[in-house]
VOVOKOL-542744 format. One record per residue (C-alpha): x, y, z; residue number from 1. Coordinates in Angstrom, 3 decimals, padded with zeros to 6 digits. Layout:
BEGIN
kefi xx->X, yy->Y, zz->Z, n->NUM $
...
END
This chain:
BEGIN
kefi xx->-003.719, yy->010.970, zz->007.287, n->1 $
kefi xx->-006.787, yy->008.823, zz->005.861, n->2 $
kefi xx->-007.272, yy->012.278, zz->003.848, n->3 $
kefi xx->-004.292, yy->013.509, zz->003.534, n->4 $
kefi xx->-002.199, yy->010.139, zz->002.165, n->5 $
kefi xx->-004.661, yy->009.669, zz->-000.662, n->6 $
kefi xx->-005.342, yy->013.145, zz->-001.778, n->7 $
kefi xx->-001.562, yy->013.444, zz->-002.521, n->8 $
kefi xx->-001.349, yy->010.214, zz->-004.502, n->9 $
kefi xx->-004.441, yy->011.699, zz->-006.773, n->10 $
kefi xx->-003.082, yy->015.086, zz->-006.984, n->11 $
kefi xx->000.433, yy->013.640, zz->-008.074, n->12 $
kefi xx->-001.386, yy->011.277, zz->-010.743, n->13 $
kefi xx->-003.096, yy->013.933, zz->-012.040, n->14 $
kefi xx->000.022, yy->016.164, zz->-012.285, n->15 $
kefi xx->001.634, yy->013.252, zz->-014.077, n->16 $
kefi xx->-001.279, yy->012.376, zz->-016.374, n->17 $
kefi xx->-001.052, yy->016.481, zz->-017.488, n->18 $
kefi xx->002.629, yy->015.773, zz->-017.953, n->19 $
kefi xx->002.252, yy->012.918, zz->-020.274, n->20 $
kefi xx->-000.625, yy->014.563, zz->-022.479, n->21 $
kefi xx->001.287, yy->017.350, zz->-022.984, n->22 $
kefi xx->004.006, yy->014.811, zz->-024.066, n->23 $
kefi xx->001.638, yy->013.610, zz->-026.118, n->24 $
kefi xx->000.630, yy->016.416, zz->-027.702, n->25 $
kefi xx->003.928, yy->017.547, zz->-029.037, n->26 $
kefi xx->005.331, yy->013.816, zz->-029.837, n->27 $
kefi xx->002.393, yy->011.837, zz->-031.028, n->28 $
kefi xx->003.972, yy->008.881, zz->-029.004, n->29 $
kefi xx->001.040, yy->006.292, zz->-028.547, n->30 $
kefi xx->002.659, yy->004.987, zz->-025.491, n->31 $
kefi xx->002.725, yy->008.705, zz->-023.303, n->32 $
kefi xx->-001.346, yy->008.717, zz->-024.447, n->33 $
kefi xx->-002.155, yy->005.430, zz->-022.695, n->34 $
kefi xx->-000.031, yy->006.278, zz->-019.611, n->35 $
kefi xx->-001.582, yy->009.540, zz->-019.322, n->36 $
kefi xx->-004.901, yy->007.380, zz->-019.183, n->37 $
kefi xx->-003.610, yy->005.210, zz->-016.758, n->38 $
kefi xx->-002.848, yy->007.622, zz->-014.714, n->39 $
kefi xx->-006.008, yy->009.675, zz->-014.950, n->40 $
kefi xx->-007.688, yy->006.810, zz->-013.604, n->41 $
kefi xx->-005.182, yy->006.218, zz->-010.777, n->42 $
kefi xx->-005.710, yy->010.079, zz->-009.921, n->43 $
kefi xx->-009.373, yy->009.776, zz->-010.047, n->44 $
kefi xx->-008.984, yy->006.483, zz->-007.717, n->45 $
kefi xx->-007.318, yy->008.189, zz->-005.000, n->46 $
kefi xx->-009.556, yy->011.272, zz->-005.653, n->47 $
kefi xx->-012.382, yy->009.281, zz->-004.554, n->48 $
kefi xx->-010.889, yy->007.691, zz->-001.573, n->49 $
kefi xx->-010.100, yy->011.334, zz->-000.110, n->50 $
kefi xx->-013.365, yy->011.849, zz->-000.586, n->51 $
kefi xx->-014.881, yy->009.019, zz->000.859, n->52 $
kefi xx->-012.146, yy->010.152, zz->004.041, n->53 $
kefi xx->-013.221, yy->013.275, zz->004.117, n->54 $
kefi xx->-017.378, yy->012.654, zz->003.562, n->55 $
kefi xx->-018.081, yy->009.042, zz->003.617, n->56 $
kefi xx->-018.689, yy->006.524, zz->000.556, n->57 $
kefi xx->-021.936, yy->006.451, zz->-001.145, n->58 $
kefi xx->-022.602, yy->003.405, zz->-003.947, n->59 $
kefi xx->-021.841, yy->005.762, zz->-006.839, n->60 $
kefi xx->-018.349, yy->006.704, zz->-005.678, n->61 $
kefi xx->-017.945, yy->003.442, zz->-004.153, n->62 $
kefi xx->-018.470, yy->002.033, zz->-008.097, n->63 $
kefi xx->-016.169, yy->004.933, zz->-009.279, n->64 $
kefi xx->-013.350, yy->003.802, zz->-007.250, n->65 $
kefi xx->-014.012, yy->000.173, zz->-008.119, n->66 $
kefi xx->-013.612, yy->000.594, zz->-011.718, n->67 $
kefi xx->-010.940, yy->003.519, zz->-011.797, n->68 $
kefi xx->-008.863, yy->002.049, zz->-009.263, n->69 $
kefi xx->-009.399, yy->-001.996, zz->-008.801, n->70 $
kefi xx->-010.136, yy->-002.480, zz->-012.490, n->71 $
kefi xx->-008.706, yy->-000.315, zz->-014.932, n->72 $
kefi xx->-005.319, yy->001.490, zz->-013.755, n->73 $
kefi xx->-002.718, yy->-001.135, zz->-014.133, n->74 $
kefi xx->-004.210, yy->-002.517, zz->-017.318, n->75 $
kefi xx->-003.434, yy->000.871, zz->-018.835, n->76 $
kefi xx->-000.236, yy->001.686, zz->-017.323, n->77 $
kefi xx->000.830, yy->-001.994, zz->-018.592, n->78 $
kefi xx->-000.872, yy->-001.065, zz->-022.044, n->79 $
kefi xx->001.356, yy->001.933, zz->-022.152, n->80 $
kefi xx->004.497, yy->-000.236, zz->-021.725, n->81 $
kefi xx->003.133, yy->-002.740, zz->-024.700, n->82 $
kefi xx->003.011, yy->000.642, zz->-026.692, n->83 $
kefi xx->006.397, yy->001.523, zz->-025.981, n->84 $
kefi xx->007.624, yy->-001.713, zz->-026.376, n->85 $
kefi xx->005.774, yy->-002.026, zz->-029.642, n->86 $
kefi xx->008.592, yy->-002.673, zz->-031.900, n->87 $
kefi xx->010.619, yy->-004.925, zz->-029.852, n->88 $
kefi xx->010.193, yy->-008.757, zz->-029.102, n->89 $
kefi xx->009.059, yy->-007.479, zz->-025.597, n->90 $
kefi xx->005.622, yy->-009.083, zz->-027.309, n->91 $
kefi xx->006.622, yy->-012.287, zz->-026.126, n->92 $
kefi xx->006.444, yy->-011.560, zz->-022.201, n->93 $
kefi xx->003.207, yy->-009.580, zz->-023.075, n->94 $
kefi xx->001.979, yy->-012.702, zz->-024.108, n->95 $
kefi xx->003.205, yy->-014.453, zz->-021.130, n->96 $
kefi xx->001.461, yy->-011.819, zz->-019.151, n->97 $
kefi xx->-001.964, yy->-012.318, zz->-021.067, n->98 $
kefi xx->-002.037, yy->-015.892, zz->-020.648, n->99 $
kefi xx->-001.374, yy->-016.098, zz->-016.970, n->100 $
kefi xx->-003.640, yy->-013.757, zz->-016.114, n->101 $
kefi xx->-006.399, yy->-015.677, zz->-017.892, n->102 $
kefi xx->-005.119, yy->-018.897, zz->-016.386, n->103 $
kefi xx->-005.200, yy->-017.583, zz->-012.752, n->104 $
kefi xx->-008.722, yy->-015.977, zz->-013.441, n->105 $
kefi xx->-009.849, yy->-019.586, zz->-014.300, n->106 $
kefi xx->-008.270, yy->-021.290, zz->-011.289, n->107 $
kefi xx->-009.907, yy->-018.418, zz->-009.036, n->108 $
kefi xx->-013.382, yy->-020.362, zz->-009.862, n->109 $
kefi xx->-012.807, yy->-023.085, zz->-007.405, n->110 $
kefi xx->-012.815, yy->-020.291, zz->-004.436, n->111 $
kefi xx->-016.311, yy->-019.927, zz->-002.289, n->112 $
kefi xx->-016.664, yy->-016.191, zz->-003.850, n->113 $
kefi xx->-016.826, yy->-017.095, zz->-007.425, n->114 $
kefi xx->-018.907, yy->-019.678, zz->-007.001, n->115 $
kefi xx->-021.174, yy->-017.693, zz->-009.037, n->116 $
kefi xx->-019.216, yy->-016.719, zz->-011.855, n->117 $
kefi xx->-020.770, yy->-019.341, zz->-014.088, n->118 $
kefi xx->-018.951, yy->-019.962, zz->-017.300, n->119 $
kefi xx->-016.794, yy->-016.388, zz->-016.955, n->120 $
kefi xx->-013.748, yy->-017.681, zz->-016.022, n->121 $
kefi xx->-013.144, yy->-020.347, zz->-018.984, n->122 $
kefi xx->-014.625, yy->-017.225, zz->-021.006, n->123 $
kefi xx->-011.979, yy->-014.722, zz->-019.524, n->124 $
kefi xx->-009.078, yy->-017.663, zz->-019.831, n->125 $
kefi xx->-010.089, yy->-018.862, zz->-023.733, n->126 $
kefi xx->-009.955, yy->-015.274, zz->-024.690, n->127 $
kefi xx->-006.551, yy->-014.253, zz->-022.699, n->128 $
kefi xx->-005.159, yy->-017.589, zz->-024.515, n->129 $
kefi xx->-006.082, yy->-016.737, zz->-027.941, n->130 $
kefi xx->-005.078, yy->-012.879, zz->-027.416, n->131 $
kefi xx->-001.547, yy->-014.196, zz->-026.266, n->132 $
kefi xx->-001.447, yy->-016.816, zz->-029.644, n->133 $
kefi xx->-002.122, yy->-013.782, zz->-031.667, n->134 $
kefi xx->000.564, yy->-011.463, zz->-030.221, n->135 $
kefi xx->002.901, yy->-014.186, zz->-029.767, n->136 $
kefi xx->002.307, yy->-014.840, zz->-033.679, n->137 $
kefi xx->002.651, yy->-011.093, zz->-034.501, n->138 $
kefi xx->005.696, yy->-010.925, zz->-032.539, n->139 $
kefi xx->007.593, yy->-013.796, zz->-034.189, n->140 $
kefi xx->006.860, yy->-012.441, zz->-037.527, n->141 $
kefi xx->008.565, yy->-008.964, zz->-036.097, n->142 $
kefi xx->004.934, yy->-006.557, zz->-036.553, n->143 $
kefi xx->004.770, yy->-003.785, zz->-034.546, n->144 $
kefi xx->001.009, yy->-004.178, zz->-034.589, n->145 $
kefi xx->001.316, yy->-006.812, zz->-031.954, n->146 $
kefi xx->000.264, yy->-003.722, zz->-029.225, n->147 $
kefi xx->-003.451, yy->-002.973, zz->-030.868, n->148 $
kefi xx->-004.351, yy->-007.107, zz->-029.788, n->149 $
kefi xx->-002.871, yy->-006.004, zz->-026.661, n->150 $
kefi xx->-005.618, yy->-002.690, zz->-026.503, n->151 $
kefi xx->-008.574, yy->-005.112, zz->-027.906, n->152 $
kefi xx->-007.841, yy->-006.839, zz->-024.099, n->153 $
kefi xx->-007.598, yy->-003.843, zz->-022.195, n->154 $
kefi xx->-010.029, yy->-002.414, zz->-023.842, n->155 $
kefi xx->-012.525, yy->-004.919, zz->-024.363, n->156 $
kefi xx->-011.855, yy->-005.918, zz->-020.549, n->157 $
kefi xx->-012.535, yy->-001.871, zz->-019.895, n->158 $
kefi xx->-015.577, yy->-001.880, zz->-021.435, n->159 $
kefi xx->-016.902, yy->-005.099, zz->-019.576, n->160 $
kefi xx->-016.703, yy->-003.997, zz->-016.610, n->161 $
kefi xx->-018.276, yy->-000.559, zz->-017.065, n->162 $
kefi xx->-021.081, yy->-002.523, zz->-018.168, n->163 $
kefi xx->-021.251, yy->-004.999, zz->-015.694, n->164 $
kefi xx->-020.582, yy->-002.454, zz->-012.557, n->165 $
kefi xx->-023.339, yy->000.139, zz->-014.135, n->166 $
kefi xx->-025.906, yy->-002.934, zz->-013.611, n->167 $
kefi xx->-024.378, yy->-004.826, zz->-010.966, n->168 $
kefi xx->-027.255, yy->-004.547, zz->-007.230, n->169 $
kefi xx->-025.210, yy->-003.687, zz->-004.626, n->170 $
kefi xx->-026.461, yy->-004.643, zz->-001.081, n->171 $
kefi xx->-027.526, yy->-001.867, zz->001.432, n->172 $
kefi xx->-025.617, yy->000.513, zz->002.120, n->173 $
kefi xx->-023.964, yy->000.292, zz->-001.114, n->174 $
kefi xx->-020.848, yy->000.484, zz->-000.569, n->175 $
kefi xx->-018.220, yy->-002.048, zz->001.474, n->176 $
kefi xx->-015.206, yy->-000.990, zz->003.739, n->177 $
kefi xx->-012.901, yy->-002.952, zz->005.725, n->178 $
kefi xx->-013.980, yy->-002.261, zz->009.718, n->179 $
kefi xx->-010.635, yy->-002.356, zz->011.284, n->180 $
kefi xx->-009.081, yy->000.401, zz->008.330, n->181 $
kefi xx->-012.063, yy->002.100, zz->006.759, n->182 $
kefi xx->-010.241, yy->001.112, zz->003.547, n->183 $
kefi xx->-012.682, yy->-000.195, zz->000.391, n->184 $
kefi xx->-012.858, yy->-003.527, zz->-000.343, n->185 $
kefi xx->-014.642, yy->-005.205, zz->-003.489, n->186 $
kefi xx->-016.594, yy->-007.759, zz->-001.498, n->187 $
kefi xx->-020.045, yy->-006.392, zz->-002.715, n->188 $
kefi xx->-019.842, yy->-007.200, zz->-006.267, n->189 $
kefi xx->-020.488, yy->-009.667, zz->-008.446, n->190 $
kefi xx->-017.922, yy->-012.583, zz->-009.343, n->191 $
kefi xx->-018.216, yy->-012.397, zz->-012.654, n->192 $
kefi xx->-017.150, yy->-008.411, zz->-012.324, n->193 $
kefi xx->-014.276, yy->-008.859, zz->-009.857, n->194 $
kefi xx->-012.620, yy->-011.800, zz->-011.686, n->195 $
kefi xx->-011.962, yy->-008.696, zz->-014.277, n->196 $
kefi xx->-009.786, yy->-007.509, zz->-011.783, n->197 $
kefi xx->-007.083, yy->-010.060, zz->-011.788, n->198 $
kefi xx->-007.384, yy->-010.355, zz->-015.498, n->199 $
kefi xx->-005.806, yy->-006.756, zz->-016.068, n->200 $
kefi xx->-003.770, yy->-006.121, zz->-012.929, n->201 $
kefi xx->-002.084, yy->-009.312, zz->-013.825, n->202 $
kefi xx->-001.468, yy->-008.564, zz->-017.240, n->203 $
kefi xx->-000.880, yy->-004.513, zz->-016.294, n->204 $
kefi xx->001.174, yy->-004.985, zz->-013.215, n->205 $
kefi xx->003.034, yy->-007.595, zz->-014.897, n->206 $
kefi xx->003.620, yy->-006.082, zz->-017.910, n->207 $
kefi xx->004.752, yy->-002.653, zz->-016.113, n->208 $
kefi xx->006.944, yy->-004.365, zz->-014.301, n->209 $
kefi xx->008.668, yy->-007.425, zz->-016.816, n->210 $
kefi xx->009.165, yy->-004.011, zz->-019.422, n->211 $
kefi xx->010.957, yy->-002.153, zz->-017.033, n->212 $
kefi xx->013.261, yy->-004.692, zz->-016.661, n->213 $
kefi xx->013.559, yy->-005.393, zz->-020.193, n->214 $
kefi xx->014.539, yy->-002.059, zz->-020.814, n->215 $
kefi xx->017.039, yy->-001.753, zz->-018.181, n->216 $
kefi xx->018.567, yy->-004.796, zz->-019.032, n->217 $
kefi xx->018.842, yy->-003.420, zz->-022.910, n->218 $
kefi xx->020.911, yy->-000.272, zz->-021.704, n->219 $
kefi xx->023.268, yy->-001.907, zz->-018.715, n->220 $
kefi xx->026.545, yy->-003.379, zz->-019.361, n->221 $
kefi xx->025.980, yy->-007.139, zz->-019.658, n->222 $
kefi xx->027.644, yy->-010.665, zz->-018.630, n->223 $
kefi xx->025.851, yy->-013.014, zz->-020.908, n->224 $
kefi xx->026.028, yy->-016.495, zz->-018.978, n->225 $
kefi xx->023.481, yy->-018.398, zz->-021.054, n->226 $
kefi xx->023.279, yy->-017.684, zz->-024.818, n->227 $
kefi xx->020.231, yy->-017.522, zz->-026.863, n->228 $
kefi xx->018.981, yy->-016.184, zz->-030.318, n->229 $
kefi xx->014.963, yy->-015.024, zz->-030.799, n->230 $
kefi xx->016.000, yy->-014.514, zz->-034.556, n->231 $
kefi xx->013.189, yy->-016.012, zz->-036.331, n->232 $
kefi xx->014.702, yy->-016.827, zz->-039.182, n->233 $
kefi xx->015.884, yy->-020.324, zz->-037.590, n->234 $
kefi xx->014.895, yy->-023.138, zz->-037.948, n->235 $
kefi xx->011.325, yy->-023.762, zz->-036.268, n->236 $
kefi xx->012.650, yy->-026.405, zz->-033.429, n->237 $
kefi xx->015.762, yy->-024.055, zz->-032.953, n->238 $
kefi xx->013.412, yy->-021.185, zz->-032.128, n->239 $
kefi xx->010.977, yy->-022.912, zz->-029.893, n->240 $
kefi xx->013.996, yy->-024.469, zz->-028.121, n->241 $
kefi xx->015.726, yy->-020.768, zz->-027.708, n->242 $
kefi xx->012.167, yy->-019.238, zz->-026.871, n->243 $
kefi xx->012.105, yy->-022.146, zz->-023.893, n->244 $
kefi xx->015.510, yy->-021.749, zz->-022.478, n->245 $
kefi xx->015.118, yy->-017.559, zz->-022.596, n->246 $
kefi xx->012.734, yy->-018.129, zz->-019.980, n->247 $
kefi xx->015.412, yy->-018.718, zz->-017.948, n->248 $
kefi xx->018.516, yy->-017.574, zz->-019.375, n->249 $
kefi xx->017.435, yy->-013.442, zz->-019.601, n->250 $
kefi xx->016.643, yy->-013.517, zz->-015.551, n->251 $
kefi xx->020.410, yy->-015.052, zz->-015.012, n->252 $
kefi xx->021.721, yy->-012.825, zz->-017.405, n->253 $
kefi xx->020.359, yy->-009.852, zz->-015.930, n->254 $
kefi xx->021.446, yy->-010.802, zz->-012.057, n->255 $
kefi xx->025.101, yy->-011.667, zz->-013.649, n->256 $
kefi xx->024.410, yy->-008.267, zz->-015.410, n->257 $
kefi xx->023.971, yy->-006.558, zz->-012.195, n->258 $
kefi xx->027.455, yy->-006.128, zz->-010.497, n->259 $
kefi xx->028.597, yy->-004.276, zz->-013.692, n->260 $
kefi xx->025.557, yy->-002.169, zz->-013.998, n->261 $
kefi xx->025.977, yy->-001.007, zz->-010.131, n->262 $
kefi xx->029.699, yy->-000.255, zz->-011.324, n->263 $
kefi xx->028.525, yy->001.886, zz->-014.160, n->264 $
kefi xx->026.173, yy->003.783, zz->-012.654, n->265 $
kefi xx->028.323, yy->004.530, zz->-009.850, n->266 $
kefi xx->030.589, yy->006.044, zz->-011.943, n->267 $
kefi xx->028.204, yy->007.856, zz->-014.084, n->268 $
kefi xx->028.845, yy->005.362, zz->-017.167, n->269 $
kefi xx->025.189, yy->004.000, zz->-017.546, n->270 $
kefi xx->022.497, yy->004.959, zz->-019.887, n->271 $
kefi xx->019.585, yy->007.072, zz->-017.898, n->272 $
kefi xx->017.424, yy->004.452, zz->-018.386, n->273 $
kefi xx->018.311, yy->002.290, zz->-016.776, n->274 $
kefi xx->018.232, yy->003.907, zz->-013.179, n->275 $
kefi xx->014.994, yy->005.345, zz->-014.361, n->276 $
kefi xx->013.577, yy->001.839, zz->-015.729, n->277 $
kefi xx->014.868, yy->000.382, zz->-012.094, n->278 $
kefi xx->012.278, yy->003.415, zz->-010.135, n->279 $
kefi xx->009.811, yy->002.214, zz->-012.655, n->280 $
kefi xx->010.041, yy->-001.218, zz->-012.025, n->281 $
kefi xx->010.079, yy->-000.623, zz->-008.117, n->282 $
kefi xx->006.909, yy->001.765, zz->-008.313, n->283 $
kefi xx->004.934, yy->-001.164, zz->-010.061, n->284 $
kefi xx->006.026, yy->-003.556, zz->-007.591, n->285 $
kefi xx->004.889, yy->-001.152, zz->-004.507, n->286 $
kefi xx->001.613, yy->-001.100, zz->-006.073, n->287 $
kefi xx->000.936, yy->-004.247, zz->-007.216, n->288 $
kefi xx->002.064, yy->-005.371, zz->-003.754, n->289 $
kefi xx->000.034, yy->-002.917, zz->-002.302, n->290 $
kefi xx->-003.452, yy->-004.075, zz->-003.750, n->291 $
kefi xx->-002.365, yy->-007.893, zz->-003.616, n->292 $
kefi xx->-002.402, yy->-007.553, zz->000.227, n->293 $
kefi xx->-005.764, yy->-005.487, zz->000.160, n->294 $
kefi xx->-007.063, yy->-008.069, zz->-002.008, n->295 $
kefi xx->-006.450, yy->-010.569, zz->000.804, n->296 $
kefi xx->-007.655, yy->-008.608, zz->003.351, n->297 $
kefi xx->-004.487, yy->-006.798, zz->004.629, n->298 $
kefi xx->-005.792, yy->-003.098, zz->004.245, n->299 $
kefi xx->-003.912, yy->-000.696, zz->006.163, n->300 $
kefi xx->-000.853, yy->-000.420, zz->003.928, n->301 $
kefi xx->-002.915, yy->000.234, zz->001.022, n->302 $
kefi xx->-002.648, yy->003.779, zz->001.134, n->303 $
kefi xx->000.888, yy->004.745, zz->001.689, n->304 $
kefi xx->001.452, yy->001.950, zz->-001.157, n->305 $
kefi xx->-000.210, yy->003.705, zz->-003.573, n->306 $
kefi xx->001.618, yy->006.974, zz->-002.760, n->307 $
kefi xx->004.994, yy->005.274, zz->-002.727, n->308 $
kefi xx->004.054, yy->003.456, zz->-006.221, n->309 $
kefi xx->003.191, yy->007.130, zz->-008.229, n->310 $
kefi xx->006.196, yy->008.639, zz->-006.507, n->311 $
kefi xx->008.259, yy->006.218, zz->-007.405, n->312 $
kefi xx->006.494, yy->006.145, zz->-011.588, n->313 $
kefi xx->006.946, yy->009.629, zz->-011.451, n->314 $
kefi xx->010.327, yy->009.830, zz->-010.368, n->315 $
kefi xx->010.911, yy->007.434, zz->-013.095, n->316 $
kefi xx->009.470, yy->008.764, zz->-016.068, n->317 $
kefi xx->010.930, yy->012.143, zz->-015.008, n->318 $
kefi xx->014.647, yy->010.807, zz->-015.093, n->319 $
kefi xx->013.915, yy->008.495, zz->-018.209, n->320 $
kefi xx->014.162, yy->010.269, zz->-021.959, n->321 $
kefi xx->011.936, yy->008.074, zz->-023.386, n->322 $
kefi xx->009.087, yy->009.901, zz->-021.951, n->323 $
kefi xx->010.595, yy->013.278, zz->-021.467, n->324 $
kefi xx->013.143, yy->015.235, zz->-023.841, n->325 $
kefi xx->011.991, yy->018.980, zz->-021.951, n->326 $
kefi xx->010.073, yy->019.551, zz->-019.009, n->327 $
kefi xx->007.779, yy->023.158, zz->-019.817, n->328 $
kefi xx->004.624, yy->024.191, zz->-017.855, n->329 $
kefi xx->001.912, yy->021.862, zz->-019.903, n->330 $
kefi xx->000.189, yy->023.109, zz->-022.575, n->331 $
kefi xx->002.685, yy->025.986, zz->-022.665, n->332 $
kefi xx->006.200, yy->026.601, zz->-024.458, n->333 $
kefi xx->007.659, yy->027.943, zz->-021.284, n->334 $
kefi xx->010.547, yy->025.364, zz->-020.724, n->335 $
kefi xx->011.947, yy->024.427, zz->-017.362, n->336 $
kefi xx->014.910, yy->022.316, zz->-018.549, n->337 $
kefi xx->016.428, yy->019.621, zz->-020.586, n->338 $
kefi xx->017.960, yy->016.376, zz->-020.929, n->339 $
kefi xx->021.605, yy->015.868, zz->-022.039, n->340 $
kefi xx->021.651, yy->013.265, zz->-025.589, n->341 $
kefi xx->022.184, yy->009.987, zz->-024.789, n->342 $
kefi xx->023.101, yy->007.374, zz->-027.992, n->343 $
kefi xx->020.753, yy->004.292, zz->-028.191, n->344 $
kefi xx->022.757, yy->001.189, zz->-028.532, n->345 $
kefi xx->023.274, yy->000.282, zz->-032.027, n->346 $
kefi xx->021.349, yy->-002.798, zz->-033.104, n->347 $
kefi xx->024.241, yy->-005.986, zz->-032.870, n->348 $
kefi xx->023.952, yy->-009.932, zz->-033.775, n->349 $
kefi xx->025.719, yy->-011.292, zz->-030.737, n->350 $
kefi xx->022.579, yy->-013.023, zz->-029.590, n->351 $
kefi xx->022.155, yy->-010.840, zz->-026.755, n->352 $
kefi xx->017.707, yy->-010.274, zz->-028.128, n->353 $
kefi xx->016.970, yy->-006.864, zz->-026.372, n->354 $
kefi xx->019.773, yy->-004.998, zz->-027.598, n->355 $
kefi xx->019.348, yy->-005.833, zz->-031.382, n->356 $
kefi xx->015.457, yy->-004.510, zz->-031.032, n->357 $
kefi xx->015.464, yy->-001.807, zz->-029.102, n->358 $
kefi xx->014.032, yy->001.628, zz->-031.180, n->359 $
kefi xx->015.136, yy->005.413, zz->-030.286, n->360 $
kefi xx->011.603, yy->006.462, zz->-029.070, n->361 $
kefi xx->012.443, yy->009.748, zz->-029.037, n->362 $
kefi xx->013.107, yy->009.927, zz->-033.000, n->363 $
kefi xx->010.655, yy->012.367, zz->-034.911, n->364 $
kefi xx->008.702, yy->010.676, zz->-037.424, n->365 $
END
């Protein structure tokens, strides 16, 4: 099973990275591009821990599977989400996502194992803060660009850490596994490198799992309980006020929200997305959960979380038409089926903020 578990996981990514190029390819959507990276590294992750099962670790696939897996996957998978979200005031809980992340990276200084991070963390947290000004800013003034500040993060963050694992020392034998599980653990390298790591699974996972929701709350029938308006052309106290309370009011909303929406989809009368946004949401919980625990030391779920957590993406993006109009063999025009047409909500000014923003992703340009 120490094989078997995570040489399905990688061959599923993979299968699902192919899927969303070939997406890609056809649509031009930026979003399906950055997933398919995402999951390319999650496949080559799991790739390396099969091998590792198989053969044994050595340092250089022991710093493969650091970066792939630890470092880089849910940054891109959440960077995807930003991308799809692009046009929407989802750029506000980006934000949110961005500046937490560099907050808990600076708190994580005060812990015996970064003791050595020097002035990284309040590096890491001044840049997260003024990243999550500037897409806040963008957001408010309703431009899409608000996702490329969002990539100059992930991206900058990517390129970081391939610098700083490529010259990191790595004490004999190289390589560090957890003796009860034979799971990897990222004990061996520096602080400065492995406070990267909650800087974009925070933001990733987060933002993964915060846009799922956003979108299934967009296309479910809804009991607003709380009112509020993001409109920015209010006044500039009215907004800030609105902006404070939504904090609050969208999570109510969404539970009152949820009776109806389990009525609805019983009956077949809800939008696609929304049970696929709900698998999507679940698979980035499963896998943030999963490499939270390893991260404290609780190893042996690790794998089966990580096979749950693609399964589970897949399954999503599959039922979801904002990824998938067709499925054909890749790189082929052989079709295998099609989705029905489902209307996107019309944009409306009843206050209710995700419905009046929401784009059809799946229109040509």
């Amino acid at each position: 099973m120490s094989v078997f578990l995570p040489a399905i996981t990688s061959i599923l990514a993979f299968v699902f990275a192919l899927a969303l190029l070939d997406q890609w390819r056809d649509r031009r959507r930026g979003y399906q591009l950055v997933w398919a990276i995402g999951m390319t590294w999650f496949g080559i992750a799991s790739g390396c821990e099969a091998i590792a099962a198989a053969a044994g670790w050595s340092e250089p696939l022991y710093r493969l599977w650091y970066l792939t897996g630890a470092v880089w996957t849910a940054g891109w998978l959440g960077l995807g989400t930003a991308f799809l979200l692009g046009r929407t005031r989802f750029g506000y809980a980006f934000a949110l996502c961005l500046f937490l992340a560099g907050l808990f990276t600076f708190l994580l200084r005060t812990r015996p194992e970064y003791a050595n991070a020097g002035l990284a963390p309040l590096a890491y947290f001044l840049v997260a803060g003024l990243l999550a000004l500037a897409v806040a800013v963008e957001t408010y003034f309703q431009n899409d660009r608000w996702p490329l500040l969002a990539a100059v993060a992930v991206v900058g963050a990517t390129l970081l850490s391939t610098v700083l694992t490529a010259t990191a020392t790595l004490a004999s034998p190289g390589y560090a596994v957890d003796p009860a599980t034979g799971q990897p653990i990222a004990t061996l390298f520096p602080a400065e490198l492995r406070l990267l790591t909650p800087f974009l699974n925070i933001t990733g996972a987060f933002s993964l799992l915060l846009g799922a929701i956003f979108s299934t709350y967009v296309f479910m029938p809804k009991r607003r309980v709380l009112a509020y308006s993001l409109d920015p052309e209010q006044s500039g106290d009215a907004f800030l006020f609105n902006l404070a309370i939504s904090v609050v009011a969208f999570p109510v909303n969404f539970v009152a929200s949820l009776p109806g929406a389990i009525r609805a989809l019983a009956t077949g009368r809800v939008h696609s997305r929304v049970p696929a946004t709900i698998l999507i949401a679940l698979g980035a919980f499963v896998a943030t959960a999963g490499d939270t625990l390893n991260r404290f030391g609780i190893t042996s779920p690790f794998e089966l979380a990580k096979l749950v957590a693609v399964v589970l993406l897949f399954v999503g993006f599959l039922v979801s038409i904002e990824v998938f109009r067709e499925y054909r063999l890749p790189f082929t025009g052989i079709v295998l089926g099609g989705q029905r047409a489902e209307r996107v909500p019309a944009p409306r000014d009843d206050g209710d903020e995700p419905a009046a923003v929401v784009p059809d992703p799946l229109a040509r340009p």
